[in-house]
Phi, psi and omega in degrees: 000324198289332183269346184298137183285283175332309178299289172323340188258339134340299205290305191307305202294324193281295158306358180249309194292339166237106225266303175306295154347283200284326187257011137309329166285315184275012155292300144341283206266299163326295177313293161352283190271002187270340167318316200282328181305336189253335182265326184297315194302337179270335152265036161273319189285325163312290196298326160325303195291322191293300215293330186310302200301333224231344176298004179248022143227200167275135201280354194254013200249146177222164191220115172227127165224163170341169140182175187265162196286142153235043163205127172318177166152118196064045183109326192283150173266181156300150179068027181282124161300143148193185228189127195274184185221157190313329168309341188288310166019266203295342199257346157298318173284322173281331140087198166227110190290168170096353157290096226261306183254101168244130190249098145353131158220170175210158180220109175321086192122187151287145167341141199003050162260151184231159204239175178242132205254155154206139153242135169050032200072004136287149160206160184205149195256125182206175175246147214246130174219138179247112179231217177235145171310308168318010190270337179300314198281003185253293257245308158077048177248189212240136184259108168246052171186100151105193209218159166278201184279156182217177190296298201316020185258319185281332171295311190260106151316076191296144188257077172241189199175127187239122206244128175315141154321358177266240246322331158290316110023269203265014171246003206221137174281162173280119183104358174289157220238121171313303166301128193083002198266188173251154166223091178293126205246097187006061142093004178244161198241141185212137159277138173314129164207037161176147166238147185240186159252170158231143181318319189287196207231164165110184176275333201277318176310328192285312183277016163293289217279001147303352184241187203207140226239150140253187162259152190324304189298281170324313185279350175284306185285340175264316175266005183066074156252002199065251176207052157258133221219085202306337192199151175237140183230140168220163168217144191272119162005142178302139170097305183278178210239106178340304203275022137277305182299324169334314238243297181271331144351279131355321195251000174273305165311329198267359154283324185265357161206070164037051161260158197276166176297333184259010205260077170287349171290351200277330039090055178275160168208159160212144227231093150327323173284319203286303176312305211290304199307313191305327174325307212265341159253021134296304199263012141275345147300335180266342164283302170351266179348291160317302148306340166262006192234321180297325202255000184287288199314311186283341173285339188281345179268332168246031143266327151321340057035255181315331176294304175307347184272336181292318192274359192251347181283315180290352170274329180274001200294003168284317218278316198288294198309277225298328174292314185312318191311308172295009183092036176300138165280129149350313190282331162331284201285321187298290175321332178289288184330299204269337162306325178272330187290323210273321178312301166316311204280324211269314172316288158307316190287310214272359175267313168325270145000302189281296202286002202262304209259351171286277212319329161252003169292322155298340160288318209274356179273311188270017157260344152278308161313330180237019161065051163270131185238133192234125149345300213248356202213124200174126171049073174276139183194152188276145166266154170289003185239353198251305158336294174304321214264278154357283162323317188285311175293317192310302182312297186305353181275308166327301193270350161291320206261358165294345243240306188311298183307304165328302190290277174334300179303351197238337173283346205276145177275145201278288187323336183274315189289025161242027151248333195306113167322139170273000000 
């Protein structure tokens, strides 16, 4: 049947008789999927732009700091200040397992204050962070000149400095090669001796790429902080769930500086896995969506489909009774219906689709091509298993909105349809 030449000239012959007709249903099922082709691409161009935004640490890093107590304990008032310390290091890594990257970390000010940095009569205001080498693998930024902090820097407290791309920008002429040069930090001199980027965008890229990372060791010691240790970044092992190491962590710090156990105001954290899985179960309520508001659209184009088919089976029911006559099989007649239905669908669908998946590879070339960069939106495109899946409902939509018209035709009695007036 799929191969008969008679049958496609049939099919063709049908469709030429009412030419406006035929290209009004299929319109309806073109619109449908080319609509699902466009929603998808545009929440693919969200979930880029959102996960971009979320590439500069690790999706598995928890972050714990300091605040004041709010329960007495073991003596202690309520409202007490502290500070973990270099001892906390070591009793974490011995421990507590499942911690893979533990980065110590302190910043020369307060939450977002900036020091004023010069070289040669420039200067510029960044932020100063004294760290651990693990601080690359939680942060996750790309060293494009020179190299990071590595340990021996932190054991002899090497005056080195690994510095953002703004911060170069503006401390540095353009094509001046950076490494090895000096930079002064309230009044202490550090060599340059890498610079990095970041995945993000942006205002959040330009304040990334403001800072300027020492060891750790080093920034305790040049600025008197002693052994004092402002904050802890971490990442949990392949396998362990962050918001356990989160959990034991916490009651080990809150053993070693007397807090009470229940006492969670003592505490700030921010938990990376936790934010990114709610992330990831938003945009699978907006992929739902989409798929459910796109295949709505598109079943409403192919019962429309199945309605024109009702009618074009009552207009031929003279043409079907004489094929009955002729001795036509049921199964005959059903195949002809549903052959002309799934061509129509499949035909308008797979046009649809195609002009869907042009429409958002053109957006995603001329917003590369014209160096548009949008924070929440970036490189939109349809996947090829979301395409594929589509074809599939479209066919099977076909052959469903076929079942009705068909199942009528084989029902028409062969003598009343040869008295049916043409």
């Amino acid at each position: 049947m799929i191969f008969d030449q008679d049958s496609w000239q049939e099919i063709i012959s049908t469709l030429k008789k009412n030419k406006l007709r035929s290209l009004m249903t299929a319109f309806g099922v073109f619109w449908g999927i080319f609509m699902l082709m466009v929603m998808l691409g545009t929440g693919t161009g969200l979930e880029h732009g959102v996960t971009q935004e979320l590439s500069d640490r690790a999706t598995n890093s928890v972050y714990i700091w300091t605040r004041k107590t709010s329960k007495p304990y073991q003596g202690f008032p309520r409202g007490r200040h502290y500070h973990f310390v270099n001892e906390d290091i070591e009793k974490i890594r011995r421990n507590i397992p499942g911690v893979e990257h533990l980065a110590p970390r302190n910043k020369l000010g307060s939450y977002r204050t900036t020091n004023n940095v010069v070289r040669k009569g420039k200067a510029g205001a960044f932020s100063i962070y004294g760290d651990y080498p693990a601080i690359q693998s939680i942060l996750l930024q790309k060293i494009t000149k020179g190299r990071f902090i590595n340990h021996l820097d932190l054991q002899e407290k090497r005056k080195v400095a690994v510095i953002g791309s703004r911060v170069y920008k503006i401390l540095f002429e353009k094509g001046d090669d950076p490494l090895g040069k000096y930079i002064q930090i309230r009044g202490v001199f550090f060599k340059v001796i890498g610079v990095f980027a970041t995945n993000r965008s942006g205002d959040d890229e330009e304040e990334d790429t403001q800072t300027i990372f020492i060891p750790f060791t080093t920034f305790q010691h040049a600025f008197n902080y002693g052994n004092k240790v402002g904050w802890f970044a971490m990442t949990s092992e392949k396998g362990t769930s962050a918001a356990i190491v989160e959990e034991k962590v916490m009651a080990l710090l809150a053993r070693n500086h007397h807090i009470a156990p229940d006492d969670k105001r003592a505490f700030g954290r921010w938990n990376a896995e936790i934010e990114h899985n709610k992330i990831m179960d938003v945009f699978f309520g907006v992929e739902a969506l989409i798929w459910f508001v796109g295949i709505s659209t598109l079943l409403a184009g192919v019962i429309g489909v199945s309605n024109i088919m009702l009618i074009v089976v009552k207009e031929r029911t003279r043409e079907i009774g004489i094929r009955r006559a002729l001795g036509a099989a049921p199964r005959s007649i059903i195949g002809q219906i549903m052959l002309e239905t799934i061509s129509l669908t499949s035909i308008a669908g797979y046009a649809g689709l195609l002009a869907g998946v042009v429409m958002v590879e053109i957006s995603s070339y001329f917003m590369a091509k014209g160096g548009i960069k949008m924070e929440l939106f970036r490189n939109p495109e349809v996947d090829l298993n979301a395409a594929t899946i589509a074809l599939l409902v479209l066919i099977i939509s076909g052959a469903i909105a076929g079942l009705i018209p068909a199942h009528q035709a084989v029902n028409i009695k062969t003598v009343d349809a040869i008295r049916t007036e043409i």
